[in-house]
C-alpha positions as CSV (number, residue, x, y, z in Angstrom):
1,X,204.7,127.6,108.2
2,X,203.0,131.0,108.5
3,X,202.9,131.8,104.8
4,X,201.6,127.9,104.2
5,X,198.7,129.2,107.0
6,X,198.5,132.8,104.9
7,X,198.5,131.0,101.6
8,X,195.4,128.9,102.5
9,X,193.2,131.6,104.8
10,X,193.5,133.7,101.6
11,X,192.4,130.6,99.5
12,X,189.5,130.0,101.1
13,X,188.0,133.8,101.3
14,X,187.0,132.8,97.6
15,X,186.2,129.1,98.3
16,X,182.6,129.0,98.1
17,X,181.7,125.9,97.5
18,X,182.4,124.8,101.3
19,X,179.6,122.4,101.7
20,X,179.2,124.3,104.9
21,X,179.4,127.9,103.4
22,X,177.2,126.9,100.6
23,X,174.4,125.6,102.9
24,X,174.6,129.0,105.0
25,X,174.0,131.0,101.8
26,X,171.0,129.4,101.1
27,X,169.3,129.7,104.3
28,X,168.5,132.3,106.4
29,X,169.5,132.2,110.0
30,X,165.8,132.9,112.2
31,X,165.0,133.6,115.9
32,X,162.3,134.5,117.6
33,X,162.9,138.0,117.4
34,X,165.2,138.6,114.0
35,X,166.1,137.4,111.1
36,X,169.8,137.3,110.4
37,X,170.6,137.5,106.5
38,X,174.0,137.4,104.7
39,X,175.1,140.7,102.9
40,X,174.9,138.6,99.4
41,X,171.9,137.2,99.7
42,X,169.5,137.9,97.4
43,X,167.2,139.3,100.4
44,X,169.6,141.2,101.7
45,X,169.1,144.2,98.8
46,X,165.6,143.6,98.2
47,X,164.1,143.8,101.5
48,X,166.7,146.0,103.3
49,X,166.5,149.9,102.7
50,X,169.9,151.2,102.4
51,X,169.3,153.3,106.5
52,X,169.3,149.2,107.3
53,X,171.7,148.3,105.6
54,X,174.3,151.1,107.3
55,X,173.3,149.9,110.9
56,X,174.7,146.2,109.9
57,X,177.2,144.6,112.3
58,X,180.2,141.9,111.3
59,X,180.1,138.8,111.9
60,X,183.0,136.3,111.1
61,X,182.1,132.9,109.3
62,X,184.4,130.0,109.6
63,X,184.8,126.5,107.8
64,X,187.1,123.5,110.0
65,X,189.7,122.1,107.5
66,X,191.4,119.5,108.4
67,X,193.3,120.3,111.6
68,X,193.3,124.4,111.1
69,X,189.8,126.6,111.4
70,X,190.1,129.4,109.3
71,X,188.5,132.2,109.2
72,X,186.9,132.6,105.3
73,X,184.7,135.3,104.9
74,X,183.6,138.4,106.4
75,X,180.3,138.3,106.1
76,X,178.0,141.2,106.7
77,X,174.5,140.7,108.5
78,X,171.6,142.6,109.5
79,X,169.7,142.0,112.6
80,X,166.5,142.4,111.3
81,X,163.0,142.6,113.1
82,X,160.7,140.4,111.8
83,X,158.2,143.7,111.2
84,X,160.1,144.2,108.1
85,X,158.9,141.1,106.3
86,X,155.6,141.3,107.1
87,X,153.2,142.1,105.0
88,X,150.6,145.0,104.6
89,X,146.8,143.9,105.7
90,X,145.7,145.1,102.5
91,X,147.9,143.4,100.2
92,X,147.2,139.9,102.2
93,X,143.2,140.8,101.9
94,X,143.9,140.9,97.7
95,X,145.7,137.3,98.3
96,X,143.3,136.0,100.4
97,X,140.4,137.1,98.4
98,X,141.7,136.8,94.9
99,X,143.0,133.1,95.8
100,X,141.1,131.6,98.6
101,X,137.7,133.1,99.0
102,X,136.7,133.9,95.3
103,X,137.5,131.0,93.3
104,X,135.2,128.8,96.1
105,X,132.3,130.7,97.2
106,X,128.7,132.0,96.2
107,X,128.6,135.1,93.8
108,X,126.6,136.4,97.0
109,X,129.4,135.9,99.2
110,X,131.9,137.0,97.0
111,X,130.0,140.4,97.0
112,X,129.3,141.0,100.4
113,X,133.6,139.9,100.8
114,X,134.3,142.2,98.4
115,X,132.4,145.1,99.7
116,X,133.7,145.2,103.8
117,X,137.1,144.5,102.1
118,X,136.9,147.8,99.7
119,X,134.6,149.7,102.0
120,X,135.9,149.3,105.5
121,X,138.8,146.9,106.2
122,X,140.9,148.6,103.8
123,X,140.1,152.6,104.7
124,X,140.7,151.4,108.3
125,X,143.2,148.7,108.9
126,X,145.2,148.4,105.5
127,X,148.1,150.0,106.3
128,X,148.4,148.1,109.2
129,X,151.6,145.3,108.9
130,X,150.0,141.9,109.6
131,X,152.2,141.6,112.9
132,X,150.4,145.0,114.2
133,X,147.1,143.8,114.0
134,X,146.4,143.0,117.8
135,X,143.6,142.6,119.3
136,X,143.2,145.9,121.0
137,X,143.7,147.5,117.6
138,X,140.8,144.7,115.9
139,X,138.9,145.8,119.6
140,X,139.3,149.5,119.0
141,X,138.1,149.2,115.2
142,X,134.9,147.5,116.1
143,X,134.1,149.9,118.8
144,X,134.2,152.4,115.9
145,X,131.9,150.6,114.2
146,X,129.4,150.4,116.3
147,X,129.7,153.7,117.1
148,X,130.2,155.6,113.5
149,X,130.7,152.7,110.9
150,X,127.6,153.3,108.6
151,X,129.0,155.0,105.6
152,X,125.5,156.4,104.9
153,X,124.2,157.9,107.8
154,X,127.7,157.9,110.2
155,X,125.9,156.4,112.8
156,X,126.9,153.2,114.3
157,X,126.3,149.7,112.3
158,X,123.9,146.9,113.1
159,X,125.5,144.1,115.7
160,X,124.9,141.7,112.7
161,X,127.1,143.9,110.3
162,X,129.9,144.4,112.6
163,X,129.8,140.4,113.1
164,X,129.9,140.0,109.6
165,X,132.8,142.2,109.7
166,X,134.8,140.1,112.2
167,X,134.0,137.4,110.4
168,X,136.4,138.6,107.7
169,X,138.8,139.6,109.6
170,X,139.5,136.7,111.7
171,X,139.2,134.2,108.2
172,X,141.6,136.2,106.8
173,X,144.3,136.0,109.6
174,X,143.8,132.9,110.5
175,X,144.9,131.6,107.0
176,X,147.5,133.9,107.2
177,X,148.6,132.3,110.4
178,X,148.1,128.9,109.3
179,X,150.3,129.7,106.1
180,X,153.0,131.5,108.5
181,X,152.8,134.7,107.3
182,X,151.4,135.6,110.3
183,X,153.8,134.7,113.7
184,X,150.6,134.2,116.2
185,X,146.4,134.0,115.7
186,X,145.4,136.4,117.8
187,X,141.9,137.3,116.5
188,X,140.0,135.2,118.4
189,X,140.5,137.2,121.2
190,X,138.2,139.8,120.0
191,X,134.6,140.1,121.7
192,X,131.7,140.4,119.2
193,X,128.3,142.6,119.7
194,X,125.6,140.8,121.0
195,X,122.8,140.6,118.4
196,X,119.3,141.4,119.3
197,X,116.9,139.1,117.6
198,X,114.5,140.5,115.3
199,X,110.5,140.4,115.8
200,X,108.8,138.7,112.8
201,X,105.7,140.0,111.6
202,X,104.2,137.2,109.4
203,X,100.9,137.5,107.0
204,X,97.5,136.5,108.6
205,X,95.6,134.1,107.5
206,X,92.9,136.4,106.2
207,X,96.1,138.4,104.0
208,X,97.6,135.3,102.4
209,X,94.2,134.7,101.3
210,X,93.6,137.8,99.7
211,X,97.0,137.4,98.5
212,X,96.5,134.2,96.5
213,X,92.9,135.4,95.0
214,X,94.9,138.7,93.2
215,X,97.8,135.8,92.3
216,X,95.3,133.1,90.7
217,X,93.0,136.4,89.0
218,X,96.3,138.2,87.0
219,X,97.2,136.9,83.9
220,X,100.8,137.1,84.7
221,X,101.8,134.0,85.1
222,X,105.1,134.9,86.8
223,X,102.9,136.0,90.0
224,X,102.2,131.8,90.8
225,X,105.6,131.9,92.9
226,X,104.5,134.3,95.0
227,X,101.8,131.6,96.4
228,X,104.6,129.0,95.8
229,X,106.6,130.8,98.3
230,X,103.7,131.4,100.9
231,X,103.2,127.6,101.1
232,X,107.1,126.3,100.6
233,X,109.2,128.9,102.4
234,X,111.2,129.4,99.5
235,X,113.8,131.6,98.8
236,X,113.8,134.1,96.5
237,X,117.1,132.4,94.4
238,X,115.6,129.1,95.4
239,X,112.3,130.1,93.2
240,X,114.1,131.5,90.6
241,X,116.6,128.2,90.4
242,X,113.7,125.6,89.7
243,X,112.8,123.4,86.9
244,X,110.5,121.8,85.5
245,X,112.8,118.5,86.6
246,X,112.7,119.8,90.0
247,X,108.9,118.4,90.1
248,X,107.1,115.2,90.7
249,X,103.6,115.5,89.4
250,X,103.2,112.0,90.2
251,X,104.3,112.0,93.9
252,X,103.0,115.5,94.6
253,X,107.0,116.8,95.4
254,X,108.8,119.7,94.6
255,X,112.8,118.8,95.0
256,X,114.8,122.4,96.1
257,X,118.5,121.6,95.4
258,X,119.7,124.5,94.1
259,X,119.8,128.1,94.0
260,X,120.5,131.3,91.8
261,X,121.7,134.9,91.8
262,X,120.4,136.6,88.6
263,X,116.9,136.9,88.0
């Protein structure tokens, strides 16, 4: 009886197509707090370091056969903190640029993106993990800007920048979040400048007259938007976009439906 019991432990070390065994190979064992992964898992050797993989305890796996539960295969797991999956702020801002913000926005957009990515969220917070990103870290960062963050003159940066700044950052964790590569959305926690609103000096009348007397006297015909903005409120890319389409000489209407970047 003992070797019939010896014979069939040792059989079933190299049974591996247990339905049971099988379905814990495939799938990794999560918690709240770790991440348990079987030693030949293909995870195991590229996301452990080999310092990891020394610390790794034993754990004993075993499949019910018939009346006897046998124990089949040592199998060696890591408790892993979920840190060491996460990924790097930098490397999720080229993701979430290259695949979400890009292919879907305004050449404008894209720019200004492109430029707090490059220019500040990278030099500051790249090598941040995404986990690590709380917001007393954001909170800290933004004081900084407001203190220091013009790259020109080192002092601080406009409320308006900075928001435009948070902007980013909050878009880009929340899809993170949303996508689970992030455990918890923490961003909107962060408290935002208060912007100061501008006072708008407009032309007098007397000046938009003078204005439209040097238009209507040049022979550059070019110089007829300028009076076109003055009585539309038109855009600079909104002048540039129109068409000759884009106007009713019969109804008196000028349709703005689109818009431009180039000149």
């Amino acid at each position: 009886m003992l070797l019939y019991l010896v014979f069939y432990a040792l059989r079933g070390i190299f049974e591996f197509k247990s339905c049971i065994l099988t379905c814990f190979l495939k799938n990794r064992t999560r918690t709240d707090d770790f991440v348990l992964i079987p030693a030949w898992h293909p995870q195991f050797n590229t996301n452990l370091s080999r310092e990891n993989k020394d610390k790794c305890s034993l754990f004993f796996y075993a499949v019910l056969r018939g009346d006897f539960l046998f124990t089949v295969k040592k199998i060696i797991i890591k408790t892993v903190n979920r840190k060491e999956f996460s990924m790097k702020y930098k490397d999720w801002l080229d993701v979430w640029f290259a695949n979400y913000i890009e292919p879907s926005s305004k050449t404008k957009t894209c720019e200004r993106y492109s430029e707090i990515i490059e220019k500040h969220l990278k030099v500051k917070l790249g090598e941040y993990e995404l986990e690590e990103l709380s917001p007393i870290v954001i909170q800290k960062y933004i004081t900084e800007l407001m203190q220091s963050g013009n790259l020109t003159t080192g002092k601080g940066l406009a409320a308006n920048s900075v928001n435009g700044i948070i902007t980013v950052i909050q878009n880009s964790l929340k899809l993170a979040y949303t996508l689970g590569e992030l455990k918890e959305y923490t961003a909107d926690k962060i408290r935002r400048p208060k912007t100061k609103e501008k006072e708008v000096s407009c032309f007098s009348l007397a000046e938009q007259k003078k204005i439209e007397q040097a238009v209507l006297s040049s022979k550059k015909r070019k110089f007829i938007g300028i009076v076109i903005c003055l009585y539309s409120g038109l855009r600079i890319g909104e002048l540039l976009a129109l068409t000759w389409s884009d106007i009713d000489f019969t109804k008196g209407t000028l349709a703005v439906n689109k818009t431009c970047h180039d000149g």
